[in-house]
MDAnalysis code that builds the backbone (N, CA, C; Angstrom):
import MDAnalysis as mda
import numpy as np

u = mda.Universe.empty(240, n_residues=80, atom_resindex=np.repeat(np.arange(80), 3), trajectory=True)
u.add_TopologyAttr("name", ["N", "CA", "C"] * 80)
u.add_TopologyAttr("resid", np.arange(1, 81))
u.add_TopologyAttr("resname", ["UNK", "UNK", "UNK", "UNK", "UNK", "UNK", "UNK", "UNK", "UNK", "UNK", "UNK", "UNK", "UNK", "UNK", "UNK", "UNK", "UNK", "UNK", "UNK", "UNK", "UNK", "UNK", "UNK", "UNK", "UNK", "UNK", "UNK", "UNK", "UNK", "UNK", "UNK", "UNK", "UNK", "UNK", "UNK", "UNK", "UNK", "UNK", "UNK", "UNK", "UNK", "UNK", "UNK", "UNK", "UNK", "UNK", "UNK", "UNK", "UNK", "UNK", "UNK", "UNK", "UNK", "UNK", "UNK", "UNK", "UNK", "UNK", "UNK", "UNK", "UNK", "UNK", "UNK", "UNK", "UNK", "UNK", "UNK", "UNK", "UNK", "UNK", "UNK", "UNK", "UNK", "UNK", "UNK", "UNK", "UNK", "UNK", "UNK", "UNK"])
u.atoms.positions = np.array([
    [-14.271, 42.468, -35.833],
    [-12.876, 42.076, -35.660],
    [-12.092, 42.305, -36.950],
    [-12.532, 41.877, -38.083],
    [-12.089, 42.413, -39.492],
    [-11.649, 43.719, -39.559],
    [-12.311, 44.878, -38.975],
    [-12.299, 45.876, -39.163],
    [-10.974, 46.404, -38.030],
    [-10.961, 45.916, -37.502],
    [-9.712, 46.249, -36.261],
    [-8.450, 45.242, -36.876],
    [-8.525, 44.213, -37.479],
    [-7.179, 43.831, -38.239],
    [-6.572, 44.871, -39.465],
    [-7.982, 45.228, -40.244],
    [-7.699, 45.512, -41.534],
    [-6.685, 47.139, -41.190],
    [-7.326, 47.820, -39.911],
    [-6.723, 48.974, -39.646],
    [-5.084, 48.561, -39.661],
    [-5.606, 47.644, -38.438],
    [-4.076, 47.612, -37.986],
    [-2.990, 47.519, -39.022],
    [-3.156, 46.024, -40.155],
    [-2.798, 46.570, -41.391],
    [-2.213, 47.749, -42.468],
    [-3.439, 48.416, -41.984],
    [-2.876, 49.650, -42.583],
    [-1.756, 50.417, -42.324],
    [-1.910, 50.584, -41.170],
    [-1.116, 50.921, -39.982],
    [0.564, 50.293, -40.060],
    [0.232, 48.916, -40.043],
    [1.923, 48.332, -40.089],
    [2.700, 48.412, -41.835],
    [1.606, 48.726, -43.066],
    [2.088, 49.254, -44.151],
    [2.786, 50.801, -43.878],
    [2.029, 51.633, -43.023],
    [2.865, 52.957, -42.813],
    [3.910, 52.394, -42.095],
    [4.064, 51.327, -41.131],
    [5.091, 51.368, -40.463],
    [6.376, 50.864, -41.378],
    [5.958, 50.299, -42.377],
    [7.149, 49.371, -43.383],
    [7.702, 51.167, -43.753],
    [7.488, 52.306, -43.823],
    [7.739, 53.682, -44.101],
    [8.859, 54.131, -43.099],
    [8.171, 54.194, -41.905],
    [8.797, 54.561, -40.872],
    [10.127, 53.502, -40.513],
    [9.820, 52.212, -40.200],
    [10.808, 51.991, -39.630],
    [12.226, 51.388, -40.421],
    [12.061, 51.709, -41.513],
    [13.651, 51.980, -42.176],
    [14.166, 53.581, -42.175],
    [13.471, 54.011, -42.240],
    [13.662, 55.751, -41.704],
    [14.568, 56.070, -40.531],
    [13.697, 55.523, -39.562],
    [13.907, 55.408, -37.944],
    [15.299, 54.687, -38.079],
    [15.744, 53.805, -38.608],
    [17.224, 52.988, -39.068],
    [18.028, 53.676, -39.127],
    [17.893, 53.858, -40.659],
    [18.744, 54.720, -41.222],
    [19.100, 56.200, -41.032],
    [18.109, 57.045, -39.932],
    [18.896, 58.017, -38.949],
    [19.405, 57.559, -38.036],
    [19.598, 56.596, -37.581],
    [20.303, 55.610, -36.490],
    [21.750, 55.453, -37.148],
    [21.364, 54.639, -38.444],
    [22.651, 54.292, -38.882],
    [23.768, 55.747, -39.425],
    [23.235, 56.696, -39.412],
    [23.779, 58.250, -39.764],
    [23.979, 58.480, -38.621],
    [23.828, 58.449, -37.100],
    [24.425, 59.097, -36.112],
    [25.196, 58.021, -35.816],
    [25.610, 56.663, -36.079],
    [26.201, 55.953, -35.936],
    [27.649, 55.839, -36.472],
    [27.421, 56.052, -38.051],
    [28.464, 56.679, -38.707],
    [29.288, 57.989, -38.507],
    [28.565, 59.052, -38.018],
    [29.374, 60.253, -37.726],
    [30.027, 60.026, -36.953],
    [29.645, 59.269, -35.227],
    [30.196, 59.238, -34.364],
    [31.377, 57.713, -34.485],
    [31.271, 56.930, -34.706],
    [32.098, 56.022, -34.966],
    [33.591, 55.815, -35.568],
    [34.585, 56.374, -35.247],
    [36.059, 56.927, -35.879],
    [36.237, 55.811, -36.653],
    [35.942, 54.482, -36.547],
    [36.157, 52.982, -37.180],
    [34.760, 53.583, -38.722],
    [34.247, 54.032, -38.651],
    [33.613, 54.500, -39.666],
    [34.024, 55.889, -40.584],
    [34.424, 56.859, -40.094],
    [35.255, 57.452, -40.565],
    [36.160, 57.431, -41.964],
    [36.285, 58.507, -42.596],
    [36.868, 58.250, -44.357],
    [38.460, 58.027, -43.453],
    [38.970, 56.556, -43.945],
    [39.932, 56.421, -44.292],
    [40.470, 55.940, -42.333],
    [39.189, 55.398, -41.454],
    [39.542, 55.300, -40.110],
    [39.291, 53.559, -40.153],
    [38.986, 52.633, -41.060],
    [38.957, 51.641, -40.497],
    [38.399, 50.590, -41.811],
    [37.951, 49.453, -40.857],
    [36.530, 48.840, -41.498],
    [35.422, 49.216, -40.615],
    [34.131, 49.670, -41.243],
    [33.419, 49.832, -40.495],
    [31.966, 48.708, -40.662],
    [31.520, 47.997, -39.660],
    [30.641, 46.889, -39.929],
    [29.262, 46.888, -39.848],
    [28.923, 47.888, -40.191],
    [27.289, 48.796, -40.546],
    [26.895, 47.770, -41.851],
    [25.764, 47.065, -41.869],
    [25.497, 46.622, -42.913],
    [24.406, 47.264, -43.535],
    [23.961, 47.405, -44.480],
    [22.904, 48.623, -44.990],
    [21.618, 47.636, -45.143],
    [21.747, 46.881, -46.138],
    [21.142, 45.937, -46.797],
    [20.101, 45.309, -45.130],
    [20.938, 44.801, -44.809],
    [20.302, 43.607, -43.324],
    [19.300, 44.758, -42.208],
    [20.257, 46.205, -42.249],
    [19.224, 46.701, -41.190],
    [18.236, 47.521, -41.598],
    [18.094, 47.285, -42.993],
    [16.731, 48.319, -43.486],
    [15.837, 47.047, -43.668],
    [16.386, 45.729, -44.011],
    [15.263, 44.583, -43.560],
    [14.995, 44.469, -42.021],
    [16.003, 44.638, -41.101],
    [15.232, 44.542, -39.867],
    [14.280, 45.792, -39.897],
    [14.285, 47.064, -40.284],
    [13.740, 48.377, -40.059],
    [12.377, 47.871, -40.476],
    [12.667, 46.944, -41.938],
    [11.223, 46.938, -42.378],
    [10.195, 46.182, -41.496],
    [11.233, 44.917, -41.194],
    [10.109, 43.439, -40.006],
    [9.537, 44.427, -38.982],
    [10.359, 45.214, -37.809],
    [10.376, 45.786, -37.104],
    [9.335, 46.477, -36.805],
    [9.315, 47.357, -37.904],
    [8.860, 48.927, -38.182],
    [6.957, 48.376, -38.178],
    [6.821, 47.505, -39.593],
    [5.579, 46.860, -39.560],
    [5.186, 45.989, -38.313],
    [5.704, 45.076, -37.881],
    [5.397, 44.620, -36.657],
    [4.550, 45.936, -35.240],
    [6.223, 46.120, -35.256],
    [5.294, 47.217, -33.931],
    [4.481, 47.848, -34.228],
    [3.816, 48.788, -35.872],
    [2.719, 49.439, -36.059],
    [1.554, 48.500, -36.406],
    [1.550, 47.090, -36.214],
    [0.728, 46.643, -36.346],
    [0.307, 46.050, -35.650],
    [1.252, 45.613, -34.420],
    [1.155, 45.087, -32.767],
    [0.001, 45.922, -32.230],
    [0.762, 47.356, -32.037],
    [0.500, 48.428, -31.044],
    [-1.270, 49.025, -31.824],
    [-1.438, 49.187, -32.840],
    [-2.670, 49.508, -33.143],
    [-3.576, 47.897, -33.351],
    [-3.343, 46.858, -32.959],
    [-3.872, 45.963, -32.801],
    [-4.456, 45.795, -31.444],
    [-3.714, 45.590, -30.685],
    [-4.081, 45.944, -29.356],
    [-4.453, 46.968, -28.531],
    [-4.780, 48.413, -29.466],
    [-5.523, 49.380, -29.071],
    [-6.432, 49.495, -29.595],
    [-6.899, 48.655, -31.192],
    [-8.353, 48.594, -31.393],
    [-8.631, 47.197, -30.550],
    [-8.459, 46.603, -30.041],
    [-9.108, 45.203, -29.043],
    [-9.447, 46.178, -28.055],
    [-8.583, 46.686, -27.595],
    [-8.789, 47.392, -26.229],
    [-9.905, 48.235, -25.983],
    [-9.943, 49.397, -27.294],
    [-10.909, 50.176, -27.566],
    [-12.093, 49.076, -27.652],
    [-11.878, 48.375, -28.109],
    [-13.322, 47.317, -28.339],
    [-13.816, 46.629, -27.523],
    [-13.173, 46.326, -26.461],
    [-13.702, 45.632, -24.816],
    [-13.883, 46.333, -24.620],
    [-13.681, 47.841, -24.265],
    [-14.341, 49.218, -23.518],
    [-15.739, 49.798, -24.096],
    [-15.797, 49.458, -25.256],
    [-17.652, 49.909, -25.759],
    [-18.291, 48.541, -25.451],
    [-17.473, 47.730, -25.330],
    [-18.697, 46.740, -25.304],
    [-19.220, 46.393, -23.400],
    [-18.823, 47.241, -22.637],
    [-18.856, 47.991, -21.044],
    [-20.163, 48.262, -21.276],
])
């Protein structure tokens, strides 16, 4: 069981990578398309700071959810 956390682990450290990435091309097609974002079209209420912390909770969570529950899974199936 150690050995299927420690992955997963690993796993949700790559995800702290990915999912501010995954954000912040979000927050770039968000900005292009948004005229309230636009030079000189508004205020625009994109916060940078708050959604590269959600990217980070996020990002690690689900890569550490999803390979958590596919080494359990994998691991009830050998033990068949």
């Amino acid at each position: 069981m150690k050995d299927i956390v420690n992955h997963a682990f690993r796993w949700g450290l790559a995800g702290l990578l990915v999912g501010p990435a995954v954000v912040y091309s979000m927050m770039l097609v968000v900005l292009y398309r948004d005229p309230s974002c636009a030079p000189g079209g508004g205020v625009c209420q994109l916060d940078i700071g708050l959604n590269m912390i959600i990217g980070l909770v996020v990002g690690f969570l689900a890569f550490f959810a999803i390979t958590l529950i596919r080494g359990l899974r994998k691991r009830r199936r050998e033990a068949r």
